[in-house]
C-alpha positions as CSV (number, residue, x, y, z in Angstrom):
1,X,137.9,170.0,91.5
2,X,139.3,173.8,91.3
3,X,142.0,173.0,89.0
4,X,139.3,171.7,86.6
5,X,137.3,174.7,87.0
6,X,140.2,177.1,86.3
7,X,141.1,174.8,83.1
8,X,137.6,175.2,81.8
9,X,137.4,178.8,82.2
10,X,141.2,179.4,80.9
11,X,139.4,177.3,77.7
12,X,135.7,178.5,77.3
13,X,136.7,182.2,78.2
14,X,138.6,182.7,75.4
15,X,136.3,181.0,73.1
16,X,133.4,183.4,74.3
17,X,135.6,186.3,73.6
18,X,136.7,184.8,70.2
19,X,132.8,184.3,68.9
20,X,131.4,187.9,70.0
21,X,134.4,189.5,67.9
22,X,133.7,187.1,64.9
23,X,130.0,188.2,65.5
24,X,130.5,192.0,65.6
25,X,132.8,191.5,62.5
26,X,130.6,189.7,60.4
27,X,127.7,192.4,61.9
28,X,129.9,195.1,60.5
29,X,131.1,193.6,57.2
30,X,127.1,192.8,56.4
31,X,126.2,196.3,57.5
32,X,128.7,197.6,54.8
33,X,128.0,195.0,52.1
34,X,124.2,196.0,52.4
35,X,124.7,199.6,52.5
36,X,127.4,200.0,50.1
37,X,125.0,197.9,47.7
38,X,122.6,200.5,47.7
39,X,124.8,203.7,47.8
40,X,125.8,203.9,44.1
41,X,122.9,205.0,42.7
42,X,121.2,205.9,45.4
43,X,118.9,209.6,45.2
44,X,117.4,210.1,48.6
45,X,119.5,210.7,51.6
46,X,118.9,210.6,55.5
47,X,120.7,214.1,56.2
48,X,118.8,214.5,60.0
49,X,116.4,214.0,62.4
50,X,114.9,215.3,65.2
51,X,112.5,213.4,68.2
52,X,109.7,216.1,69.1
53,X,107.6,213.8,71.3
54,X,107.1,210.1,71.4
55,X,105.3,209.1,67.9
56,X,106.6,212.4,67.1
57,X,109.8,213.2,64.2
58,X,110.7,215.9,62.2
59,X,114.0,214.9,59.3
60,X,115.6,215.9,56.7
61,X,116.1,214.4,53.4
62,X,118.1,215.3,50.4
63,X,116.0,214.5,46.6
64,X,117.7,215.4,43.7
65,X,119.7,218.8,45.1
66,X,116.7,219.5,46.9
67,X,116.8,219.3,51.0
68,X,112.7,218.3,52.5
69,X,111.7,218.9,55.7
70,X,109.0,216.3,56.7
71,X,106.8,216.0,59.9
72,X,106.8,211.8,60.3
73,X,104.0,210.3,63.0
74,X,102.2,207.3,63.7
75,X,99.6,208.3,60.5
76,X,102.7,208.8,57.5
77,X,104.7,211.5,56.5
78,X,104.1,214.9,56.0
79,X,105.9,217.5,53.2
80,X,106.6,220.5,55.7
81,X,109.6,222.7,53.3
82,X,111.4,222.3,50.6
83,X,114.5,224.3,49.5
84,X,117.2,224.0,47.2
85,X,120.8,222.0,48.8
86,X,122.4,224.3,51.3
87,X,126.3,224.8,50.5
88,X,128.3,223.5,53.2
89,X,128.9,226.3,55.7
90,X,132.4,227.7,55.9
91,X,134.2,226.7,59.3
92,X,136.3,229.0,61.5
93,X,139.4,228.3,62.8
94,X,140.4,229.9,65.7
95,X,143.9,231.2,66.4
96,X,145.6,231.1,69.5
97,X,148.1,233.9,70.0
């Protein structure tokens, strides 16, 4: 009775551990087929957001060169600013002497 216990485990084990990577891979091949689909021509961009309270968002999108700051709740969206695309801020390397 054990030794068909272990031989069902050494079997269904591995078969458990074969279908959830087969399920994250397809997950992840779908999640780049269906984004990839749409980033081509794609105009508005998700560049942040922030939770202020539950029901509650402030992001940041980026239209045409232009960076908007909306307020999002539970009633729709709100325009909050609007300025031109920020140039990527220069980073600093520190050197260690």
């Amino acid at each position: 009775m054990m030794v068909e216990y272990v031989l069902r485990l050494a079997l269904l084990l591995p078969l458990l551990g074969l279908l959830i990577w087969c399920s994250l891979k397809l997950t992840r091949y779908l999640q780049e087929r269906i984004v990839g689909a749409h980033k081509g021509g794609r105009s508005l961009e998700l560049v942040e957001t922030s939770l202020l309270a539950p029901g509650l968002k402030l992001a940041v999108v980026r239209f045409h060169d232009r960076e908007i700051l909306l307020g999002c709740s539970r009633s729709g969206l709100i325009r909050l600013a609007e300025v031109p695309e920020r140039a990527a801020a220069p980073t600093q390397t520190l050197l260690s002497e």
